[in-house]
Every structure is written in C-alpha cells, then in structure tokens.
C-alpha positions in Angstrom: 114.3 148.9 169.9 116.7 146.5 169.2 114.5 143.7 170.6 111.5 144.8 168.6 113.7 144.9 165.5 115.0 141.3 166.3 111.1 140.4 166.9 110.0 141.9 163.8 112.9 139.7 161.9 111.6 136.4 163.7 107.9 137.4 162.8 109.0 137.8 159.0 110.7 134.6 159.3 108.0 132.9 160.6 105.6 134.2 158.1 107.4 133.6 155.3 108.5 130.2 156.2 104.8 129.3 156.8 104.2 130.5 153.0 106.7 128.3 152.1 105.2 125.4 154.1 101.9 126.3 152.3 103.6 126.4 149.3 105.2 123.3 149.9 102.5 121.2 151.1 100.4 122.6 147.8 102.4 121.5 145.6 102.9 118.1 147.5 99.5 118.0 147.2 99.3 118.6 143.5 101.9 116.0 143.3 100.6 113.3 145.4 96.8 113.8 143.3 98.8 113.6 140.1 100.4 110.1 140.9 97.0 108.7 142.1 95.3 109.9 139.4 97.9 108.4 137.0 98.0 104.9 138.2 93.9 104.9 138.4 94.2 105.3 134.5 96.7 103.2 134.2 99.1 105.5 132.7 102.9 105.7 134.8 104.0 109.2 135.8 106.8 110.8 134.4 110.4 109.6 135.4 108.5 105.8 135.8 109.6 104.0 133.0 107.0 102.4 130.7 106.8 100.5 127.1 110.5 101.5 125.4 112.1 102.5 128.2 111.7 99.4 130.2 115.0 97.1 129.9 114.5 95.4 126.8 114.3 92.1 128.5 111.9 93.1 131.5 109.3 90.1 130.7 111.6 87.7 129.6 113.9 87.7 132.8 115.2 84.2 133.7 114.0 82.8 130.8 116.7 80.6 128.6 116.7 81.3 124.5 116.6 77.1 124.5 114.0 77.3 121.0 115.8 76.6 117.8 114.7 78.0 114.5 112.9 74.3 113.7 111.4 74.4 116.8 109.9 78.0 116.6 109.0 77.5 112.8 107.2 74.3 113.8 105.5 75.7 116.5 104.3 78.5 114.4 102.9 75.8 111.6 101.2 73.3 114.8 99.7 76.5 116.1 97.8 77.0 112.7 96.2 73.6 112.7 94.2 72.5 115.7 91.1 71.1 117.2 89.0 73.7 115.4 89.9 72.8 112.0 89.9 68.5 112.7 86.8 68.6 114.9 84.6 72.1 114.7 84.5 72.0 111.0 82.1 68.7 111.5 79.6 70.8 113.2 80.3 74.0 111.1 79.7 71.8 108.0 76.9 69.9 109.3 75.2 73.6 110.7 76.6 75.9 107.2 77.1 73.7 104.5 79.5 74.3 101.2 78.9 77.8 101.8 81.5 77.3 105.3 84.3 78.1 102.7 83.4 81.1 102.6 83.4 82.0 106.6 87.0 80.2 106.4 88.2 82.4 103.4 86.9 85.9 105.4 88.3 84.9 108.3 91.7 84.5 107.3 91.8 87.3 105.9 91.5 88.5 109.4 94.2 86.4 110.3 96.8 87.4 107.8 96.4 91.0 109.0 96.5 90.0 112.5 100.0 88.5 111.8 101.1 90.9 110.2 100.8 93.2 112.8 102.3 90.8 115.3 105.2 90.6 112.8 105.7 94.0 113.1 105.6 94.6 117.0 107.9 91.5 117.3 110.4 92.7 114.8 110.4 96.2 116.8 110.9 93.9 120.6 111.0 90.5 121.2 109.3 89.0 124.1 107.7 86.3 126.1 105.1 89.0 126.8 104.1 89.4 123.6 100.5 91.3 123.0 100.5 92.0 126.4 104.2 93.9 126.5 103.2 95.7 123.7 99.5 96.6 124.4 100.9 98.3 128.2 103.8 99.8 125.5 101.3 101.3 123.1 97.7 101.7 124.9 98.0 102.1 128.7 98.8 99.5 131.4 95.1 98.5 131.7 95.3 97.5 128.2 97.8 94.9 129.1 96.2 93.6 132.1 92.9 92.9 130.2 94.5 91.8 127.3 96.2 89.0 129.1 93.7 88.0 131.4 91.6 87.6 128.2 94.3 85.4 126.5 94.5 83.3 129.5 90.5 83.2 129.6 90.8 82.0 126.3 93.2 79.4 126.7 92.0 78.1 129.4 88.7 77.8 127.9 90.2 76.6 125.3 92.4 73.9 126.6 88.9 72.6 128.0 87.7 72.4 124.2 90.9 70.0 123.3 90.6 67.9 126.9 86.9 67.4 125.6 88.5 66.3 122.0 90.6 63.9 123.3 87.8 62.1 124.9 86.1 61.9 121.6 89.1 60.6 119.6 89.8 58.2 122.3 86.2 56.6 122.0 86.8 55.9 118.3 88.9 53.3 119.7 87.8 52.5 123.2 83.7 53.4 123.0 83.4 51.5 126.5 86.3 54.0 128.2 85.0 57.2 130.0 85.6 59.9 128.1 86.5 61.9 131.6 89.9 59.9 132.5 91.1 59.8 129.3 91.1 63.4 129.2 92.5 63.1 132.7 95.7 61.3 131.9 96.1 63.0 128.8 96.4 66.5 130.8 98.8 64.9 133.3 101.3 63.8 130.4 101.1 67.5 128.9 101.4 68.7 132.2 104.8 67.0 133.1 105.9 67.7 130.0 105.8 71.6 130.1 107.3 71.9 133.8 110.2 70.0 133.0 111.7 72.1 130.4 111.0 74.7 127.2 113.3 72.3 125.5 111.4 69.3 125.8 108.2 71.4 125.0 109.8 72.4 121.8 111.1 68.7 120.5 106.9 67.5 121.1 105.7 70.0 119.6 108.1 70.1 116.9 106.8 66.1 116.0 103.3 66.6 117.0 103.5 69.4 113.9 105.3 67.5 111.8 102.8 64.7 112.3 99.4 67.2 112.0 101.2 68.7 108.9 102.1 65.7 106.9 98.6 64.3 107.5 97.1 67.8 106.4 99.0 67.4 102.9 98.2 63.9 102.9 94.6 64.9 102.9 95.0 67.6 100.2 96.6 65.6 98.3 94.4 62.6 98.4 91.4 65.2 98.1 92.7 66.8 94.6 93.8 63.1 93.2 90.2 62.3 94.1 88.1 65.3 92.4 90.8 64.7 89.5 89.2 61.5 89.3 85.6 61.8 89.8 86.3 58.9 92.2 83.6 57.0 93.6 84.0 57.2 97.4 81.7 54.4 99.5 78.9 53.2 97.7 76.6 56.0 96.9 78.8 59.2 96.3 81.8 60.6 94.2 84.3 63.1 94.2 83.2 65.7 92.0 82.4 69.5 91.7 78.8 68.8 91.6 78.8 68.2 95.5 79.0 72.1 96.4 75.5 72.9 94.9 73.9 69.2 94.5 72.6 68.9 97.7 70.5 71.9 98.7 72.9 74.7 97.1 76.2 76.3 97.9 74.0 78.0 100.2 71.5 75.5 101.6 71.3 77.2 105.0 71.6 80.8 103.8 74.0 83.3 104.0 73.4 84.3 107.5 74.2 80.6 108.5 77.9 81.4 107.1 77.8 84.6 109.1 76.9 82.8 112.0 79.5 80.4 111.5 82.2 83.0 111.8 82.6 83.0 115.5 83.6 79.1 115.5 85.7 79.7 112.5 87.4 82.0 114.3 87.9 80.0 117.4 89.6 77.7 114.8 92.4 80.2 114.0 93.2 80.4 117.2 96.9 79.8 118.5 98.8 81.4 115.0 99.8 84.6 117.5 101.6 82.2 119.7 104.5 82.1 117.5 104.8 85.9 119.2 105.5 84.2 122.4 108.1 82.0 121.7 110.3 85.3 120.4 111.2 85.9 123.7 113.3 82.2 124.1 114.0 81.9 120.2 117.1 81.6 118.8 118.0 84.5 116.7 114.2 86.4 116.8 114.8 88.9 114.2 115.9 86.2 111.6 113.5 83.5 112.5 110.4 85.8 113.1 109.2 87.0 109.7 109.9 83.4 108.5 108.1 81.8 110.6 104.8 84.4 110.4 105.1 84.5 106.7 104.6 80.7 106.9 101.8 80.8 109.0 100.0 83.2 106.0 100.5 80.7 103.2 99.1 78.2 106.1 96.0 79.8 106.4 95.3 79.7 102.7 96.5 75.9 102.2 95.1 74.2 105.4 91.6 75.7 106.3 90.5 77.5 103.0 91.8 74.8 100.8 91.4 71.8 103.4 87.4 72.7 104.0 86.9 73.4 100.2 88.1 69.8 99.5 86.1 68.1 102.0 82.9 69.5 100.5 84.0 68.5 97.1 84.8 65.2 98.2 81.9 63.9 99.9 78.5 66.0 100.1 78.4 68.0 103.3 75.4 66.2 104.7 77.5 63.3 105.0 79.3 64.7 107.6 78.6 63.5 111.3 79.0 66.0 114.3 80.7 63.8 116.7 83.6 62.7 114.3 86.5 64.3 112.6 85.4 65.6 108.8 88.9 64.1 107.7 88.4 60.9 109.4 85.0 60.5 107.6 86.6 60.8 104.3 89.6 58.2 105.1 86.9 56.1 106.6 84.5 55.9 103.3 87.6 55.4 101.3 87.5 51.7 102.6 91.0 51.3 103.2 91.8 49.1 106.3 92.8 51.3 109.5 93.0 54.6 107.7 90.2 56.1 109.5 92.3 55.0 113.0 95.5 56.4 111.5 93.8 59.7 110.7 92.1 59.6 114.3 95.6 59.8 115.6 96.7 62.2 114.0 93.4 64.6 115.4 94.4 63.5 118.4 97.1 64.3 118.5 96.6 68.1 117.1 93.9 68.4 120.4 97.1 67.5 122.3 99.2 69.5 120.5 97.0 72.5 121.5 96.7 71.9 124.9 100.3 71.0 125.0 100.5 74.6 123.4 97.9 76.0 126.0 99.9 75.4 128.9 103.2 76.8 127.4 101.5 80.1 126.2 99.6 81.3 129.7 102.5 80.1 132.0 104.2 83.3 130.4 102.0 85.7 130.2 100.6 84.7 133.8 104.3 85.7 134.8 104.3 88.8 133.0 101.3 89.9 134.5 102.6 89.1 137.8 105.8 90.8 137.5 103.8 93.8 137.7 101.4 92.8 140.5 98.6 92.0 137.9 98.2 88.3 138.6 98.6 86.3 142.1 102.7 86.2 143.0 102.7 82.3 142.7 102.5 82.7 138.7 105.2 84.6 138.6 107.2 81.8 140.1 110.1 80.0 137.5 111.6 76.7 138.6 115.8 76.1 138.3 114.9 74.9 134.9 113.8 78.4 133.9 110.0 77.2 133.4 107.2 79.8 135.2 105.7 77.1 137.0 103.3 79.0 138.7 101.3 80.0 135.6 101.7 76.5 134.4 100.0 75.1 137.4 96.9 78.0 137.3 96.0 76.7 133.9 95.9 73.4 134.7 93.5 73.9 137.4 91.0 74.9 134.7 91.9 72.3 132.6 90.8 69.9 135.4 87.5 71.5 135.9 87.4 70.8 132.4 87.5 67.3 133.0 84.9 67.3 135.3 83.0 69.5 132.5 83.1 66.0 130.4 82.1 63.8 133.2 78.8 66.0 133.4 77.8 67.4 129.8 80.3 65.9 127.6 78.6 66.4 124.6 77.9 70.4 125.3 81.0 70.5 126.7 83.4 71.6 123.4 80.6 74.2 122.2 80.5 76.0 126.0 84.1 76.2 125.9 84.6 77.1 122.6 81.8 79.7 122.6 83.7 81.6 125.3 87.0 80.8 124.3 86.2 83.1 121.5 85.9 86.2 122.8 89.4 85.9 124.4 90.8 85.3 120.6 88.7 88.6 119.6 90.3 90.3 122.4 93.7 89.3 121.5 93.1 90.0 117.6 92.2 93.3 118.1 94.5 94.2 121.0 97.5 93.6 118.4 95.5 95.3 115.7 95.3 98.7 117.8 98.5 98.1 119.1 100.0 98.3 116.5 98.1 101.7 115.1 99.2 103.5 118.3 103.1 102.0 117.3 102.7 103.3 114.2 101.6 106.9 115.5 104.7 107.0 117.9 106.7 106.0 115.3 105.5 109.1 113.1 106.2 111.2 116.3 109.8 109.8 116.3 109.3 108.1 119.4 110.1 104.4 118.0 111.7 102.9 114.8 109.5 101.1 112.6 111.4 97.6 111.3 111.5 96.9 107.6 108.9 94.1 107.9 105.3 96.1 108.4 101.8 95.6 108.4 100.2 96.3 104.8 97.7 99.1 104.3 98.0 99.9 108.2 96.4 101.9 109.6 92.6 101.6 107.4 93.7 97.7 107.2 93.8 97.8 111.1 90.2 99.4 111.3 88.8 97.5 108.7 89.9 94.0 110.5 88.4 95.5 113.7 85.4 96.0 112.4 85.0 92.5 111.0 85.9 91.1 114.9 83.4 93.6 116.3 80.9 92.5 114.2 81.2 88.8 115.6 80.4 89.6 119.1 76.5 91.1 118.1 76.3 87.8 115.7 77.0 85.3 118.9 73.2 86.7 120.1 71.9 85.0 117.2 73.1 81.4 117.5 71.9 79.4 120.7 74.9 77.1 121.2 77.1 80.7 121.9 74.9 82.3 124.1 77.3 81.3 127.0 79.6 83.5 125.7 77.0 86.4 125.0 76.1 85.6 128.6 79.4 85.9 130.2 80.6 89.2 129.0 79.3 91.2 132.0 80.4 89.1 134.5 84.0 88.9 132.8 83.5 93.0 132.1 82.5 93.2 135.7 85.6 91.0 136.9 88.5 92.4 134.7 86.8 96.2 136.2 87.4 94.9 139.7 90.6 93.5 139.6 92.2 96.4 137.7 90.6 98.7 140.7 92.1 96.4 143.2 95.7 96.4 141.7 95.2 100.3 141.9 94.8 100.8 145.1 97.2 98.2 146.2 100.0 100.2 144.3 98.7 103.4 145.2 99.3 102.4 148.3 102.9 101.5 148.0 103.7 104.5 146.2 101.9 106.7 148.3 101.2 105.5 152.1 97.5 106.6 153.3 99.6 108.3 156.3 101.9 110.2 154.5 99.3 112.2 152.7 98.2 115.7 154.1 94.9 116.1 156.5 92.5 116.8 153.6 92.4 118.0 150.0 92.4 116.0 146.9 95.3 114.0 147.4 93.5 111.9 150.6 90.1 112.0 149.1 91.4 110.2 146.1 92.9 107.8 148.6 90.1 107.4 150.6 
C-alpha cells in the first residue's frame, strides 16, 4: 500500500512536472517567435532599449566636441551654397529659362520646412547621427538603416557631381589638362584633410565659406547696382527688367519645363541638413543650433531665389553657356581683367567645399550604422584623433570611381550623378519630415518633451512638404537626362530590401541561436 501510494505520488509528480515543461517550453516558444518577429520589423522588444532610452551619446561615442560656434555657423552657411547653385543653374537656365525662379522659390520653401524640422529633433538630442538617430527613434530601426544608406548614396553620388566640377573649373584655366587628374589630386587633398582631424575640417571649411559667401554678396551686390543702372553689359545687352520676358517670355519653355526643373533644383539645396551632423561635436549645441538653422532660412531666400533672379535680370538667359558657371558669365561680359578667373575660384572652390563636406558627413553616419551592425565593421572604425576613418575611406572609394566616371563620359558625368544623387536628398527630406510627425505624436502621448524651438504648422506643413518631394520622383520619368535615377530605384529598392534581411538574420541569430530553439513550432520555422 504504502509503495503504491509512494508510486502514485511519483506519477503525480511526473505528470505535473511534464505540464510544467509543456508549459514552459510554450511559452519559450511564444517568446522566442516574439523576438524574431520583432527584429524582422525592425522594432526592439521590450526591456531592449531604443530611441530615448539609449544613452544620450550612443552615436556620438569617441567623438571630441572640437567645432566652435564660427565653425558650425560657417558650416551651416557653406552647406547652403554649392555646386548646384554655381554650376547646375547654367543648365537649369539654359533648359527653363526666367521662369527657373520660380522652381528655386518652391523649393525652398521645401527647404525651410525641412530645417525646421531638423531644428526641432536637434534641439530635443544632439548627435552625429542625426536623421538617422532620430528616424530609428521615431519610425522603426529600418527606417534608420535606409535612411542612412540613402544619405550616403547621395553623397557619394554627389561628391562624384563636385569631382566632375572641379575638372570643369580647372579647364577654364588649364583647357589642355585632363579633366580626370585634376579631379584626382583634388580628392587626395580633401581626403587628407578630413582623416587628420574634425578641427582642421572645421578651419577649411570655415574659409572656403567665408570665401563662397563673400563672392555670393559680391554678386548680389554687383547684380542690383547693375539693374539700378540699366548698365550696358558686353556689347549687345543691359541690365534691365526687360530681360525676364524679352526673350521668348518668363515662360519661354513652359510651365512644365519649371516643373521639370525641380528635381536639379533640389539637388542644389542639398547639404543645409548637414548642419544636423556637426551637433553631435559642436560646442554648446542647444545655443549654437537654432542660430545656425535660422541662418541657413534667410540663406535660402538671399542666395538661390535672389542670386538666380539677378542673373536673369542681368544678362538674358539665352546667354548662358552649359559648360560654365552662370556667375562667371556675368563677371566675364563685365570686361574687367581677371574677374571671370577670380569668380572661377571661388566655384571651385564651393565644388571642394562640398566634397570636403561629403566626406565629413558619411564618415559619421557610416559609423552610426555600423555601431549597430548595419554597415561593414571597418566604418565604424575611429583613429586616436577621434575621426571614423573607416567611413571616410568607403566614400572615397566612390569618389574614385567618380574619377574614372570623368575619364570616360565627362560631360554626362555631373547630370548621372546628380540625377541619382537626388533621390537620396528626397529620402533624407522626407525621413526628417515624418520624423518629426511621429516626435510630435510621442510628445502628445507624454513620451518626449517638445523644445521651445518647433516646426511651424506641423503636422499639415509636414504632409504638405511631402507631397511636394513625392511629386518629384514621378516628374524625373519625364526628363531624359534623369532617367538614371528613374532607372535605379529598383535595384537600390531591391538592395536596401536585402541588406536589411541580411542584418535580420545575422542578429536573430545572436539573440537567438538556431540550436537553442525547440524541435518545431513557430519559433524554428521563423528561423529557418
């Protein structure tokens, strides 16, 4: 009796310590499927910290706050005047006509709200990551891996449009000198340059600014003294209001010309959000910020919408050339000895401003990514002299195939890049835009404090600006020289899709080893 009692007791036992195992191994299950199904979206499980809970200064790790106020405000003003503005503006006027103004003044609207909202994420955290921090923050973590791959896309691309610039400033000077090595020593000057130290980057960029903004205001001013006037500029033409409708209309190509324009205009706004980036190692971020954006508004309005509407009042637009700087043109039929080389300089030396600018910008968000196993381990590298060298080094790759670009179509060469180039700019534009709606919702949920500085009319100003940099993309069909870019988007679709399965699986696998998992169910199937 006494044994069967003790059997009975060992049976119960048994039994219910196999429903527990069941139990157990269920909810194991449950658990396992839930982590794998989390990182395939993108989104971190609970008790993984994400976006606010992060330490504040997750991205910007081993960097050095070596970026004065000058240096940051300069930065912020060189990154609103570049190659697209001294060199596209020749084809967009030549393609467009008067009516360009127009594409510029719509555009910056854009612009300003796109600032705005990046005023507003910086004020609420400062980083090196910028966009990308706050799009895997707001949106999901496969937000900020596309986001940044994207921006680097565009960069790179980018950085192959001012390599092919410099070529074509250098042959005002030296026509007989390939167009290839110039762009080739120019890219191992910036190079050196931006692995030695943030410091150094910030002094030449803070005089290759100064020296793009004082010619800028040179222009303008020349340009109103000169409409003032009704001066008579070479021997045919004067400065006058007549010279917006005298010559075919304000319109001559039609309105959908301007519309078509808007993708290149665009492309020449690129680089104001870098001021976002250089938070992370400024001086004093929450001070210097909203300074620094604000200028970069005004900016807009003063150096593209005013500097394009002078050009056409100054000389009729089909006096423009293609294959030289608008700005020099003018200088040039002034007759005054060497201005036209002076001015050439100065283009030059915004295209090497912007590459200079190129190779600072992706060298930290290539780390960023790769802090979180989103981009190869060696661009996650910094050197003693706190510089992510790695990232740094990527980009110049691309620039060098850039390079060989010129050797081969150098005269196709800006409009490929540039094409393509902007769809990484409309992916940045409007991956800050919807950022910063989703910030604004967790703020209303009291999940985050919204700082004093904020976006205006947000969220239908948000959704109104997207619409506007949606409405680009379907336009690019229309216009041969950006079918490249038209072209691309599966592939890069297609690429971004594969890598961001990839990651996946290599972290599911660190989170969860394939042998730890239970014989079958959902947990291994997911796996599998």
């Amino acid at each position: 009796m006494d044994e069967d009692r003790g059997g009975r007791g060992v049976n119960r036992a048994a039994d219910a310590a196999r429903v527990l195992a069941r139990e157990l191994a269920e909810a194991a299950r449950e658990e396992t499927a839930m982590v794998l199904e989390v990182a395939r979206g993108g989104r971190p499980p609970a008790g993984i910290p994400r976006g606010e809970d992060l330490p504040r200064d997750d991205d910007d790790e081993g960097y050095h706050q070596s970026l004065k106020p000058r240096h940051v405000q300069m930065i912020a003003m060189g990154g609103a005047i570049g190659v697209g503005l001294f060199l596209g503006t020749a084809r967009r006027l030549h393609s467009t006509g008067p009516g360009l103004v127009l594409a510029y003044a719509l555009a910056g609207v854009a612009a300003f709200f796109v600032m705005r909202a990046l005023g507003e994420l910086v004020l609420h955290r400062p980083t090196t990551g910028s966009f990308v921090s706050y799009a895997r923050d707001f949106i999901g973590e496969w937000a900020g891996y596309a986001s940044g791959w994207m921006y680097w896309l565009s960069w790179a691309t980018t950085g192959v449009a001012e390599i092919t610039a410099v070529g074509i400033y250098v042959h005002y000077w030296a026509p007989g000198f390939p167009q290839w090595l110039s762009a080739l020593l120019a890219l191992g000057v910036l190079l050196s340059v931006n692995l030695v130290s943030v410091r150094l980057f910030g002094e030449l960029e803070f005089w290759f600014a100064m020296l793009k903004v004082a010619a800028i205001l040179a222009f303008l001013a020349v340009g109103i003294v000169l409409v003032a006037t009704h001066a008579g500029i070479g021997p045919d033409h004067h400065a006058e209001l007549p010279n917006l409708v005298g010559f075919g209309g304000f319109l001559p190509q039609g309105m959908w010309a301007v519309l078509l324009s808007l993708q290149g205009v665009i492309f020449a706004y690129a680089a104001i959000e870098m001021v976002g980036i250089s938070a992370g190692e400024a001086q004093n971020p929450r001070e210097v910020m909203p300074r620094a954006i604000n200028g970069v508004v005004w900016r807009i309005a003063l150096f593209y919408v005013g500097a394009v509407f002078l050009l056409v009042l100054v000389l009729p637009w089909t006096v423009y050339r293609t294959d030289q700087s608008p700005f020099v043109t003018v200088f040039a039929y002034l007759g005054v000895p060497g201005i036209g080389g002076v001015m050439n300089l100065v283009v030059l030396t915004a295209a090497l401003s912007s590459c200079n600018s190129g190779l600072y910008s992706t060298g930290r968000i290539l780390r960023s990514l790769a802090r979180r196993g989103e981009a190869p381990a060696f661009t996650g590298r910094m050197s003693s002299r706190h510089v992510p060298y790695g990232g740094i080094l990527l980009t110049s790759v691309v620039y060098v195939a850039g390079v060989v670009l010129n050797v081969f179509v150098p005269h196709k060469a800006f409009e490929i890049a540039t094409s393509i180039a902007s769809l990484g700019v409309l992916t940045t534009w409007a991956t800050l835009l919807y950022a910063q709606v989703r910030f604004r919702r967790a703020a209303q949920r009291g999940e985050v404090e919204r700082p004093a500085y904020r976006m205006p009319g947000s969220p239908y100003t948000n959704w109104a600006t997207l619409a506007l940099l949606a409405a680009v993309v379907p336009l690019m069909v229309f216009d041969g020289e950006q079918k490249w870019a038209v072209v691309s988007i599966p592939f890069l679709v297609a690429s971004l899709y594969a890598g961001w399965w990839a990651i996946n699986r290599r972290r599911v696998a660190v989170v969860v080893p394939v042998e730890a998992l239970p014989d079958e169910g959902p947990a291994r199937d997911a796996a599998i």
